[in-house]
PyMOL CGO cylinders between C-alpha atoms (Angstrom):
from pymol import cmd
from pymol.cgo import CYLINDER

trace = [
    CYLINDER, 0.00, 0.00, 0.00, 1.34, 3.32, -1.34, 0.3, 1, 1, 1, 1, 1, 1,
    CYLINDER, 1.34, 3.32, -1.34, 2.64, 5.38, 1.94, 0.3, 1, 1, 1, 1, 1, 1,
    CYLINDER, 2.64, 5.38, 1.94, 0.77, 8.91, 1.52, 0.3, 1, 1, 1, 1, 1, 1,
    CYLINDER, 0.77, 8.91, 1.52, 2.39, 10.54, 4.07, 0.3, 1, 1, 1, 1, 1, 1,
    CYLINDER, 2.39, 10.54, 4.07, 4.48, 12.45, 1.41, 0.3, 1, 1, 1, 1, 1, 1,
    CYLINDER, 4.48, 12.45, 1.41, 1.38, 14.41, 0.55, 0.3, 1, 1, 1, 1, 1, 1,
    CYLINDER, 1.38, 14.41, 0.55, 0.54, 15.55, 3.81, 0.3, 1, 1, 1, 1, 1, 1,
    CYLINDER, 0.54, 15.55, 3.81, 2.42, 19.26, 3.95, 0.3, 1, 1, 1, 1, 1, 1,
    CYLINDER, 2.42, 19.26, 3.95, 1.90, 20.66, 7.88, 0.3, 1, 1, 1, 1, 1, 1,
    CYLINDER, 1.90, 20.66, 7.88, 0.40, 24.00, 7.79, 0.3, 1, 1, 1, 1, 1, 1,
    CYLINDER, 0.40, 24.00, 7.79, 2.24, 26.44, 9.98, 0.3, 1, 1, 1, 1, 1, 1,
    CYLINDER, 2.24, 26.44, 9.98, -0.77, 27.79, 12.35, 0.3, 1, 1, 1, 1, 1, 1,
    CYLINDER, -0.77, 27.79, 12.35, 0.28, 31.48, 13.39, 0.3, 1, 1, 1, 1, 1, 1,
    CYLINDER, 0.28, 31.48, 13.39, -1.13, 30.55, 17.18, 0.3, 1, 1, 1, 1, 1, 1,
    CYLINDER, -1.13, 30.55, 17.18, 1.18, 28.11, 18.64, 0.3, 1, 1, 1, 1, 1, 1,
    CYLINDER, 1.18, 28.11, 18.64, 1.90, 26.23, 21.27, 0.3, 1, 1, 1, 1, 1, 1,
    CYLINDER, 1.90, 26.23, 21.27, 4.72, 29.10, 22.74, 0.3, 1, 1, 1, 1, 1, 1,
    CYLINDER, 4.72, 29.10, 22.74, 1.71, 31.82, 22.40, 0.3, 1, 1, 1, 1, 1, 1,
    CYLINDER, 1.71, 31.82, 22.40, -0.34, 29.60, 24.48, 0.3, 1, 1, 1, 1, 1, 1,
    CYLINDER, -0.34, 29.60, 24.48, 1.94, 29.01, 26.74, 0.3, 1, 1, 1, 1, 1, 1,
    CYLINDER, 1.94, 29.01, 26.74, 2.65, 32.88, 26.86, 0.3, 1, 1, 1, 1, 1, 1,
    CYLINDER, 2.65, 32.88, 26.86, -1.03, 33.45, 27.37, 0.3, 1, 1, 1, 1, 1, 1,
    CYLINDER, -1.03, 33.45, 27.37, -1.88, 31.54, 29.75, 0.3, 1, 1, 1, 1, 1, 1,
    CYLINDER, -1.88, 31.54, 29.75, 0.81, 31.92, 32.29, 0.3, 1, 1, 1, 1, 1, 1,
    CYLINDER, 0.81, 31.92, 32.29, 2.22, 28.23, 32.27, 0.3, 1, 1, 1, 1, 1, 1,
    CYLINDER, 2.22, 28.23, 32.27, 2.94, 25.56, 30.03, 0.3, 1, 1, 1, 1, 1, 1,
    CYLINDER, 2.94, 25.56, 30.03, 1.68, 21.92, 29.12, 0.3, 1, 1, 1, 1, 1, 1,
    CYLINDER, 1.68, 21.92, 29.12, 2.83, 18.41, 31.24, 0.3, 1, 1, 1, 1, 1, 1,
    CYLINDER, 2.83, 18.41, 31.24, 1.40, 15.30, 30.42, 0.3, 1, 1, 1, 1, 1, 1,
    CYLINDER, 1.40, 15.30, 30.42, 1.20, 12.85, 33.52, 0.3, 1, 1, 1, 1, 1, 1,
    CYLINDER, 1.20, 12.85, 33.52, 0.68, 9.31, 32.32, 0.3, 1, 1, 1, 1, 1, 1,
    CYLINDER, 0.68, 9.31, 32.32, -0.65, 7.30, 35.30, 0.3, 1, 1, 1, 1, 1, 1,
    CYLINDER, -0.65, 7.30, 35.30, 0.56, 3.02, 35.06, 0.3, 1, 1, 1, 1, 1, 1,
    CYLINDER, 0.56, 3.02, 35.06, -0.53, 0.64, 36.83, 0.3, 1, 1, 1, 1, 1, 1,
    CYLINDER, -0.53, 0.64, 36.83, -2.44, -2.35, 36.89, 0.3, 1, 1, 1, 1, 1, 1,
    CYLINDER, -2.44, -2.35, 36.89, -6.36, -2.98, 37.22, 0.3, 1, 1, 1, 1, 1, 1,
    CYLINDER, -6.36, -2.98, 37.22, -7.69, -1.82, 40.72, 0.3, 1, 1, 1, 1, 1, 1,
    CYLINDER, -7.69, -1.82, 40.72, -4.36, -0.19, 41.68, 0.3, 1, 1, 1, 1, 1, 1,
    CYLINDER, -4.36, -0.19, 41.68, -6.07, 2.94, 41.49, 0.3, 1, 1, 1, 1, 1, 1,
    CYLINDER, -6.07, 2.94, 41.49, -4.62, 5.05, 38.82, 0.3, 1, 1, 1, 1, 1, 1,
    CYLINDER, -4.62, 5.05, 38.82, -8.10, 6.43, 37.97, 0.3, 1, 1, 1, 1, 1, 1,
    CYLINDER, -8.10, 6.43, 37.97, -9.10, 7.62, 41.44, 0.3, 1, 1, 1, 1, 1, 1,
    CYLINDER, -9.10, 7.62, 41.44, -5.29, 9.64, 41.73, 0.3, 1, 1, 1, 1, 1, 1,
    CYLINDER, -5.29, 9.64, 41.73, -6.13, 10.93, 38.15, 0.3, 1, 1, 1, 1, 1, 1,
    CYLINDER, -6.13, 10.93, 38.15, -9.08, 12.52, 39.09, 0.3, 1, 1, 1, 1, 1, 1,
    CYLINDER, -9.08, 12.52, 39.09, -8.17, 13.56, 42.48, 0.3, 1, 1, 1, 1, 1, 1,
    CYLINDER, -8.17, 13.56, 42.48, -5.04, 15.28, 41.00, 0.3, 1, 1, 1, 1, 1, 1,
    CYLINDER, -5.04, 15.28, 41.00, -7.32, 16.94, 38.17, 0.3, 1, 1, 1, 1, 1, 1,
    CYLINDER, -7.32, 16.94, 38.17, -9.64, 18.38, 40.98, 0.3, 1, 1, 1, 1, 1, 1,
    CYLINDER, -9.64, 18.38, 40.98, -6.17, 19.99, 42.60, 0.3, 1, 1, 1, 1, 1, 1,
    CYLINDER, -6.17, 19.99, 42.60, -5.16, 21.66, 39.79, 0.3, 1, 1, 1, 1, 1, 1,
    CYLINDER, -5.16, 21.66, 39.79, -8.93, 22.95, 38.44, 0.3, 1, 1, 1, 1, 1, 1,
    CYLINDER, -8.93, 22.95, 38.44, -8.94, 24.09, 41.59, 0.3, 1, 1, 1, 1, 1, 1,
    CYLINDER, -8.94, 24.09, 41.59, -5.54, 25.79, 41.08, 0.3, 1, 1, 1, 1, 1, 1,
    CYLINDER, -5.54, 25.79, 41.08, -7.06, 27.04, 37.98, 0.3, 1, 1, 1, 1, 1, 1,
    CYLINDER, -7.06, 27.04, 37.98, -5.61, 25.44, 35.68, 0.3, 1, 1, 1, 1, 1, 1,
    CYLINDER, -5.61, 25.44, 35.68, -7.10, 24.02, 32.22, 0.3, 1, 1, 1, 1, 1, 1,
    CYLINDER, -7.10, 24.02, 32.22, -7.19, 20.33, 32.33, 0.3, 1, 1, 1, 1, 1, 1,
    CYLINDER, -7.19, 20.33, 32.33, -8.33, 16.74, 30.78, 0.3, 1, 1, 1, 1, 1, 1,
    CYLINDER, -8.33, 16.74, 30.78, -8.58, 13.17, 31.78, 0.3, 1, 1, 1, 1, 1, 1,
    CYLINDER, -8.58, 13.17, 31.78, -7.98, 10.59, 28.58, 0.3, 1, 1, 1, 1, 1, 1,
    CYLINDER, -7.98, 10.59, 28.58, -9.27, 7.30, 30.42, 0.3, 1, 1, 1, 1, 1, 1,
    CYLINDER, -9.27, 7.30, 30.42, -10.75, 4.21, 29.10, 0.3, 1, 1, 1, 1, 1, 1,
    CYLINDER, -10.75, 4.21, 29.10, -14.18, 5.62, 28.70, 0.3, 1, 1, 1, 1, 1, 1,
    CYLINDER, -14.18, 5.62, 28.70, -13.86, 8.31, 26.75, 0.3, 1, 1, 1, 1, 1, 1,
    CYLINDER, -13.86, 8.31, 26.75, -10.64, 6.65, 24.77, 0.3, 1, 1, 1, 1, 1, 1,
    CYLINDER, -10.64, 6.65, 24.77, -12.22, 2.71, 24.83, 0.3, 1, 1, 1, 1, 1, 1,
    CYLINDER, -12.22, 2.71, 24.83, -15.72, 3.10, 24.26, 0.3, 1, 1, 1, 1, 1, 1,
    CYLINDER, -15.72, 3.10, 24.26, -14.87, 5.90, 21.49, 0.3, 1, 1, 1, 1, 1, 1,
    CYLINDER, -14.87, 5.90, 21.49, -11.75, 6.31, 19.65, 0.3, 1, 1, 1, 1, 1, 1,
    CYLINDER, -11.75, 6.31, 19.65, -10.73, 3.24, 20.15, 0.3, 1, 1, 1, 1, 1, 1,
    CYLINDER, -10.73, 3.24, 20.15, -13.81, 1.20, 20.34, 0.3, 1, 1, 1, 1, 1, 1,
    CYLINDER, -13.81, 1.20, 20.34, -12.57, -1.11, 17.61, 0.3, 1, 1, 1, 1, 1, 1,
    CYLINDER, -12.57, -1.11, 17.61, -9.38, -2.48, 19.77, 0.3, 1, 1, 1, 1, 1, 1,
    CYLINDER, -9.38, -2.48, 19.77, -9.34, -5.69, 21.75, 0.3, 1, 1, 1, 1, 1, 1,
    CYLINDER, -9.34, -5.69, 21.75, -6.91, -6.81, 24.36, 0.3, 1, 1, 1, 1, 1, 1,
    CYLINDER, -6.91, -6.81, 24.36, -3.97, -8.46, 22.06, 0.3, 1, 1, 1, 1, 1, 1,
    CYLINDER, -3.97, -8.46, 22.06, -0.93, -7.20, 22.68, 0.3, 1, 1, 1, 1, 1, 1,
    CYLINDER, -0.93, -7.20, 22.68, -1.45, -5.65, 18.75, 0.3, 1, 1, 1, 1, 1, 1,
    CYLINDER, -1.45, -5.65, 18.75, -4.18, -3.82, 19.61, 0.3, 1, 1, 1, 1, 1, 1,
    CYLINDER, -4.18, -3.82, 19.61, -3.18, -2.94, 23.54, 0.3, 1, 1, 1, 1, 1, 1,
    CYLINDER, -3.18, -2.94, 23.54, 0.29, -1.43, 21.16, 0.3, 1, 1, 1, 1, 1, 1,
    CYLINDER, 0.29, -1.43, 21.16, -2.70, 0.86, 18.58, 0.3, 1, 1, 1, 1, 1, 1,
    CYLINDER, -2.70, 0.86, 18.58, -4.24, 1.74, 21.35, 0.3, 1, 1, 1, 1, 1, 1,
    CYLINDER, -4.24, 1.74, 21.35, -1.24, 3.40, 23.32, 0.3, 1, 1, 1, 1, 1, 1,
    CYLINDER, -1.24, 3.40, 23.32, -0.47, 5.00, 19.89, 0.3, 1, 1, 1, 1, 1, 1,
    CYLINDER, -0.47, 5.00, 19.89, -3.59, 6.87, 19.35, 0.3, 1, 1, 1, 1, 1, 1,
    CYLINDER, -3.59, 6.87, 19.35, -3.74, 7.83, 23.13, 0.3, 1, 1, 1, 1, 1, 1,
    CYLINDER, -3.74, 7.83, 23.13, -0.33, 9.24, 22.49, 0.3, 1, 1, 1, 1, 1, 1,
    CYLINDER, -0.33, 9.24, 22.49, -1.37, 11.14, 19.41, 0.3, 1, 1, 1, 1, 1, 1,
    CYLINDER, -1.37, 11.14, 19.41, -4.22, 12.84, 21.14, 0.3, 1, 1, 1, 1, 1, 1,
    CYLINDER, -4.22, 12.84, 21.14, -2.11, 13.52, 24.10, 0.3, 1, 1, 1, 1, 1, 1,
    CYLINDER, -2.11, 13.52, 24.10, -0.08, 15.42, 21.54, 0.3, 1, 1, 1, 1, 1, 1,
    CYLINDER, -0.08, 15.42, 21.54, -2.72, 17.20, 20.60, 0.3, 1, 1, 1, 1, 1, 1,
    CYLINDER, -2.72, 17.20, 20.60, -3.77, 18.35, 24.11, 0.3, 1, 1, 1, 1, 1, 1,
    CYLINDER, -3.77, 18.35, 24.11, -0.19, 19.52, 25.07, 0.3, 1, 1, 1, 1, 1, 1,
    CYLINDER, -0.19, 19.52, 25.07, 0.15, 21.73, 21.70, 0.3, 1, 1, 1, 1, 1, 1,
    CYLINDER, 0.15, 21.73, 21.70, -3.82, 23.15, 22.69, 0.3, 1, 1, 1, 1, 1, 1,
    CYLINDER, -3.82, 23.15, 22.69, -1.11, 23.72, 26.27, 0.3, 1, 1, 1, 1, 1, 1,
    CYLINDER, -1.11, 23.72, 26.27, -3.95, 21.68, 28.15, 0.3, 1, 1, 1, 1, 1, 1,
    CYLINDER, -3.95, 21.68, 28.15, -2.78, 19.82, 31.31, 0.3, 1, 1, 1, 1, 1, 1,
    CYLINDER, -2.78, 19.82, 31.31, -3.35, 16.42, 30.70, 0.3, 1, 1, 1, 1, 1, 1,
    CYLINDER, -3.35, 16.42, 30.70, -3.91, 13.02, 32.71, 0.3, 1, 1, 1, 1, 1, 1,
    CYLINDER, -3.91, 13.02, 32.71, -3.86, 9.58, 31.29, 0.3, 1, 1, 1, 1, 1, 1,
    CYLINDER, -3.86, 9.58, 31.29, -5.01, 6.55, 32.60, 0.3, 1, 1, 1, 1, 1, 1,
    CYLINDER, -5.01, 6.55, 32.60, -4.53, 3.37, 31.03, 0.3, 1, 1, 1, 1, 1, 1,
    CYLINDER, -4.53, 3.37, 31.03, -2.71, 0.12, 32.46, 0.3, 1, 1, 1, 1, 1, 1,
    CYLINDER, -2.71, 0.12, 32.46, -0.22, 0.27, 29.63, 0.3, 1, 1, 1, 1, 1, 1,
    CYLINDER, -0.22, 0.27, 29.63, 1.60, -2.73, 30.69, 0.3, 1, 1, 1, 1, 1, 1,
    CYLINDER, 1.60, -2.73, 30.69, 4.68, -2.33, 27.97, 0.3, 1, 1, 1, 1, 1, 1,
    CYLINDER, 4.68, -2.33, 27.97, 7.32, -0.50, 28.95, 0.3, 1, 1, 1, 1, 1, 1,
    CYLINDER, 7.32, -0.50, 28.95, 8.46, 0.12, 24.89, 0.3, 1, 1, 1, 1, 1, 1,
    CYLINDER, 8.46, 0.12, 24.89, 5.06, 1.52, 24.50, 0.3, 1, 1, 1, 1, 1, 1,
    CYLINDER, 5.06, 1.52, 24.50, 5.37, 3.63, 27.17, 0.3, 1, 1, 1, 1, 1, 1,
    CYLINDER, 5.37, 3.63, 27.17, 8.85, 4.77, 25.85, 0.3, 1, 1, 1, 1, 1, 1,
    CYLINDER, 8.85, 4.77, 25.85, 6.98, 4.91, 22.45, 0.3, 1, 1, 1, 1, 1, 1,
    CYLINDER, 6.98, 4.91, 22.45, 4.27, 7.56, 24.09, 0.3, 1, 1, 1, 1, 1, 1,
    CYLINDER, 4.27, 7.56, 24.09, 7.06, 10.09, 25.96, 0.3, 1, 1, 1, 1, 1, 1,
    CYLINDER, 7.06, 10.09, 25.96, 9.11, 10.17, 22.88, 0.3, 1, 1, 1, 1, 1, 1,
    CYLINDER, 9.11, 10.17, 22.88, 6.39, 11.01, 20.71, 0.3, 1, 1, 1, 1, 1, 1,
    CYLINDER, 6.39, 11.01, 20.71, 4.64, 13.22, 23.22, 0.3, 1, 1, 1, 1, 1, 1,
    CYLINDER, 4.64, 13.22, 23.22, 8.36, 14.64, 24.00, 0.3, 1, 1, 1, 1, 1, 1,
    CYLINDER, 8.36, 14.64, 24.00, 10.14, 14.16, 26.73, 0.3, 1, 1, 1, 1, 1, 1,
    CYLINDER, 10.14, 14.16, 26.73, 10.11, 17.54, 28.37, 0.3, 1, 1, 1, 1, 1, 1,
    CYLINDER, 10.11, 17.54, 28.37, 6.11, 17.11, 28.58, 0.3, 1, 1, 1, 1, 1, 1,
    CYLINDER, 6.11, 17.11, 28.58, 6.04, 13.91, 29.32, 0.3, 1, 1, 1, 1, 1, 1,
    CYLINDER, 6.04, 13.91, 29.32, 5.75, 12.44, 33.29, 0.3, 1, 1, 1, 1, 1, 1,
    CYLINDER, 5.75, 12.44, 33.29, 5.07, 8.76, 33.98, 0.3, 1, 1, 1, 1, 1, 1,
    CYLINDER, 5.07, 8.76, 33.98, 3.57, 8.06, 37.61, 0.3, 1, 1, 1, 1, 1, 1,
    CYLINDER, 3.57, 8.06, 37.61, 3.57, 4.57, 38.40, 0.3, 1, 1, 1, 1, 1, 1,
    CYLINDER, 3.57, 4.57, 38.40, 0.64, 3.76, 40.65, 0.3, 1, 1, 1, 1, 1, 1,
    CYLINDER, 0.64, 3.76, 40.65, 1.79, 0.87, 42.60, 0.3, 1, 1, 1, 1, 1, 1,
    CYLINDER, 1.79, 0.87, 42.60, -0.28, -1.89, 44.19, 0.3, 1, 1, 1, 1, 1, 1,
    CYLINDER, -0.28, -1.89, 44.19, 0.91, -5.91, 44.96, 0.3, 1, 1, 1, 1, 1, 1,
    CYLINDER, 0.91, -5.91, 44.96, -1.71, -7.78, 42.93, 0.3, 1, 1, 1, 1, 1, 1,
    CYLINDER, -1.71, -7.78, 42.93, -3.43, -9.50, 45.74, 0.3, 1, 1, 1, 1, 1, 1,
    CYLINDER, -3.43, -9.50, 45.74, -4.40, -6.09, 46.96, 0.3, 1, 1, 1, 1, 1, 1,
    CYLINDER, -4.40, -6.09, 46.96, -5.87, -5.04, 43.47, 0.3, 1, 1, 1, 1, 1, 1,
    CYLINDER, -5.87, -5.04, 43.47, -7.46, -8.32, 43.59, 0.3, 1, 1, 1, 1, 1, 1,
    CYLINDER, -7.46, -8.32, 43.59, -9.20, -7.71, 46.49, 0.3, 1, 1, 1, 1, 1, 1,
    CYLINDER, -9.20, -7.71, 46.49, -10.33, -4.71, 45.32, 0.3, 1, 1, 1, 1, 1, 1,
    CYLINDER, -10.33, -4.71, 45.32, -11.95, -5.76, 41.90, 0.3, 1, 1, 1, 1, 1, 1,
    CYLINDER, -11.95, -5.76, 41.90, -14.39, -3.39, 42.11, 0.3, 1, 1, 1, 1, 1, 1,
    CYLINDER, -14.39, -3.39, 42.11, -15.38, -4.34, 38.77, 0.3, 1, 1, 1, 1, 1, 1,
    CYLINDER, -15.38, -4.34, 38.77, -15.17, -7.50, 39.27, 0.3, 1, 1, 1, 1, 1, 1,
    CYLINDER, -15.17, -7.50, 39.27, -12.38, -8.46, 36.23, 0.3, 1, 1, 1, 1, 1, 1,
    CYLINDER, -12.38, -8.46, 36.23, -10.08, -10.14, 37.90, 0.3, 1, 1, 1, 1, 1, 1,
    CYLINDER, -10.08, -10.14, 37.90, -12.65, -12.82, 39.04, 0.3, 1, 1, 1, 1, 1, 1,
    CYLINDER, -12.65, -12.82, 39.04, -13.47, -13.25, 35.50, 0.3, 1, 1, 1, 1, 1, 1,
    CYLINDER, -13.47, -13.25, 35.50, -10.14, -13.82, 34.10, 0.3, 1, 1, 1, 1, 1, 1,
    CYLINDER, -10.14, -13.82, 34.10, -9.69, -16.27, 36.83, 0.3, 1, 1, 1, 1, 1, 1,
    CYLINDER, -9.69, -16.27, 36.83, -12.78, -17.82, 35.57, 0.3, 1, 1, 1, 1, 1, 1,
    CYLINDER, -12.78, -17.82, 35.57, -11.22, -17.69, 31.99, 0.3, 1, 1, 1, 1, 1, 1,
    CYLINDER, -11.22, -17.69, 31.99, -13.87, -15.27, 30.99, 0.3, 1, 1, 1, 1, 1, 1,
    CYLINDER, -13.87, -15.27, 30.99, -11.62, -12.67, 30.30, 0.3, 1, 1, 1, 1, 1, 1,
    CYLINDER, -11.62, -12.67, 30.30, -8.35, -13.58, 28.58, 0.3, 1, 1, 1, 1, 1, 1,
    CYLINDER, -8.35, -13.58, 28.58, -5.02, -11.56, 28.13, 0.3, 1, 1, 1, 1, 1, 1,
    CYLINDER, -5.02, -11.56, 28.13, -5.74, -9.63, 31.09, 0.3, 1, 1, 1, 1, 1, 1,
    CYLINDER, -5.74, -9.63, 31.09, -2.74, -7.81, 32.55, 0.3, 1, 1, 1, 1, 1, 1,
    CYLINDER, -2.74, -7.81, 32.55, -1.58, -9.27, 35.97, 0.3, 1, 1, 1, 1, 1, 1,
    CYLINDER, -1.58, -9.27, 35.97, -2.79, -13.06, 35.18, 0.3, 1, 1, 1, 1, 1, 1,
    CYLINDER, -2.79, -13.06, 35.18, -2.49, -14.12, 31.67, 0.3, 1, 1, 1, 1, 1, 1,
    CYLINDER, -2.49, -14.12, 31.67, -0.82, -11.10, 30.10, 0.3, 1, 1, 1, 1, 1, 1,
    CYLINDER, -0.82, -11.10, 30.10, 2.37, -9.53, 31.94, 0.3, 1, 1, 1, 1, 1, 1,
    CYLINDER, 2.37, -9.53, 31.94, 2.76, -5.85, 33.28, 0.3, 1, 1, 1, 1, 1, 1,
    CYLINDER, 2.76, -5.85, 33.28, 6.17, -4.52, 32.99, 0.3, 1, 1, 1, 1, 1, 1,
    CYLINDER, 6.17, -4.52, 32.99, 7.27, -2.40, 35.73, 0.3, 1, 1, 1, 1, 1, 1,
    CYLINDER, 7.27, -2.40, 35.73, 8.63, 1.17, 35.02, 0.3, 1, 1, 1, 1, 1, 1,
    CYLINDER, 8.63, 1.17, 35.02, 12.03, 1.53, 35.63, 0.3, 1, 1, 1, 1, 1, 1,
    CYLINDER, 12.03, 1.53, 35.63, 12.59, 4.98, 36.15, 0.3, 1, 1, 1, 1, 1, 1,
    CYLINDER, 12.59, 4.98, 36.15, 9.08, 6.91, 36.64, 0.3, 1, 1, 1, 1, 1, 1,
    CYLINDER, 9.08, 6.91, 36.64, 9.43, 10.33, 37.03, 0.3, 1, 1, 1, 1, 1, 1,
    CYLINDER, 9.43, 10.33, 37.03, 7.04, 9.85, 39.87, 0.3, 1, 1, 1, 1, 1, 1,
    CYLINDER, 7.04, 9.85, 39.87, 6.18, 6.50, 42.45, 0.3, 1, 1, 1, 1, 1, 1,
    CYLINDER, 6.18, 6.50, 42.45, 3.03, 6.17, 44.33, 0.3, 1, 1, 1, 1, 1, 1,
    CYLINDER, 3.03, 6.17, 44.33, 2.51, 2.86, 46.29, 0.3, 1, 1, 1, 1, 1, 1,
    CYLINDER, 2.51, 2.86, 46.29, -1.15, 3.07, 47.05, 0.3, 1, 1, 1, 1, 1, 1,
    CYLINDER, -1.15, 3.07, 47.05, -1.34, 0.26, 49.16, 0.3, 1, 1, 1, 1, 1, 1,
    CYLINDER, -1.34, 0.26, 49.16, 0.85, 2.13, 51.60, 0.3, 1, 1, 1, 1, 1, 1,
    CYLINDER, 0.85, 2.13, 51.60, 0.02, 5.91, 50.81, 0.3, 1, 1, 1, 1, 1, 1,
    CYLINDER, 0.02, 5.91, 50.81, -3.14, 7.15, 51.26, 0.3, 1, 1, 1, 1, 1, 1,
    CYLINDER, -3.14, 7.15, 51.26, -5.17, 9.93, 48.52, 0.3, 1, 1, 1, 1, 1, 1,
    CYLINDER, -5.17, 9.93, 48.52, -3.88, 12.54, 49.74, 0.3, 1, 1, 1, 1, 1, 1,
    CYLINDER, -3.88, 12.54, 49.74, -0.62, 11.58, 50.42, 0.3, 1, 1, 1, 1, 1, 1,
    CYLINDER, -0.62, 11.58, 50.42, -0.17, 10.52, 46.76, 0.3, 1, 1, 1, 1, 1, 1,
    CYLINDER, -0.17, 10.52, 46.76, -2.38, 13.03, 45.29, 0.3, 1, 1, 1, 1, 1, 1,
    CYLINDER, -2.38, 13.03, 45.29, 0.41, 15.67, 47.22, 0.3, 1, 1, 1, 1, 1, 1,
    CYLINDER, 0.41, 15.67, 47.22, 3.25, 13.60, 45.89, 0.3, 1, 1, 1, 1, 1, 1,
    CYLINDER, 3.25, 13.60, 45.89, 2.00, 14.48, 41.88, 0.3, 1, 1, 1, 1, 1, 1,
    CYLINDER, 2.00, 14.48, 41.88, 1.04, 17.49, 42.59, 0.3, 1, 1, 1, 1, 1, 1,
    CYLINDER, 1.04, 17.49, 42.59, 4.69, 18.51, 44.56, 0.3, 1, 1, 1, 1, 1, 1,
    CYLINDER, 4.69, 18.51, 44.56, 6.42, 17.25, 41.20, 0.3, 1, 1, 1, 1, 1, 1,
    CYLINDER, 6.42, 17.25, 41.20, 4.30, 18.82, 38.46, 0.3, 1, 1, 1, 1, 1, 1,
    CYLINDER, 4.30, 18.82, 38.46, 3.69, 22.17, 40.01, 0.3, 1, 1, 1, 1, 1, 1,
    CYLINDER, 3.69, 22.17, 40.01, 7.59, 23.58, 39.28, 0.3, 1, 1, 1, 1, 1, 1,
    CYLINDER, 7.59, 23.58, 39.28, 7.32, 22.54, 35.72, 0.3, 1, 1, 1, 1, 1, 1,
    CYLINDER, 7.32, 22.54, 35.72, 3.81, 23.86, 35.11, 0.3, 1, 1, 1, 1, 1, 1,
    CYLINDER, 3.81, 23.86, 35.11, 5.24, 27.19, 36.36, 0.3, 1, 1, 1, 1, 1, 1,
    CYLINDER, 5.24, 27.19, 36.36, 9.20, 26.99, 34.90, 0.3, 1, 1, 1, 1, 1, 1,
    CYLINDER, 9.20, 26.99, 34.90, 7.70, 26.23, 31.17, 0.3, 1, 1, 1, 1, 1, 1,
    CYLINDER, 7.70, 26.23, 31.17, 6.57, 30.53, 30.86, 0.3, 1, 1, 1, 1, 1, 1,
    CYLINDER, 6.57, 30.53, 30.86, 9.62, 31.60, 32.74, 0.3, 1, 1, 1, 1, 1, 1,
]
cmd.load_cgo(trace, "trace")
């Protein structure tokens, strides 16, 4: 299939992403929450959001219901498709740090080249991976939506933490363990790191 990428010539928008920034007083971060099912990436997410609306700040959550039952309603849970669908979260993450929105993603993303993948294409000075740690029996316990019982039951398969592996980041910018932190502890932890370079990026 003929590549027609070489017919796609970028028009140079006179409001960019430095005007924005200039604008508004601060610049763009994207914090990309990991973690597996039930560890509670979701809950941090939105209790960081809340801080920093609160802050005034403009922010968005890209989750798995507006990204999976949406954009990428058409992906299953292969590793192929778990790969396309951390590519087109990445893409509009892109999108949302040029419009200089703050931006919060939560999605297992259990590769660590996809996550490399995502803060190289994102870039790296926007990019902040917080790895939401929980031992599995905890998130097990948990299962508040009741998954894990199902892909014990072998209702659910390739599901991350008991027939698919997570990969562990190796260097997040920021480590939450919230089996031993509590909300506020962690949500003071992200918000402590982020706040300098929300502030540094119009200095």
């Amino acid at each position: 299939m003929k590549n027609h990428s070489e017919n796609i010539i970028p028009h140079q928008h006179k409001i960019n992403l430095a005007a924005r920034t200039i604008k508004k007083g601060y610049g763009p971060v994207l914090l990309w929450f990991t973690g597996l099912s039930g560890s509670g990436k979701s809950t941090l997410a939105n209790a960081v959001e809340d801080q920093l609306f609160k802050r005034g700040f403009d922010t968005y959550i890209l989750d798995g219901d507006n990204i999976r039952s949406g954009l990428n309603a058409d992906l299953d849970f292969t590793d192929k498709s778990r790969k396309e669908n951390i590519r087109r979260i990445s893409e509009v993450g892109k999108l949302f740090v040029d419009a200089s929105v703050i931006t919060l993603t939560s999605f297992i993303s259990p590769f660590r080249d996809d996550r490399a993948m995502a803060r190289t294409l994102i870039g790296p000075k926007y990019f902040v991976e917080i790895f939401v740690d929980c031992p599995l029996d905890v998130c097990e316990n948990r299962d508040v939506k009741g998954l894990y019982k199902k892909a014990r039951n072998g209702e659910i398969s390739n599901f991350t933490g008991i027939d698919s592996p997570f990969e562990t980041p190796s260097n997040p910018e920021v480590y939450v363990n919230t089996h031993e932190m509590n909300l506020e502890e962690c949500t003071a932890k992200v918000i402590d790191y982020i706040i300098p370079i929300i502030q540094s990026d119009n200095a």
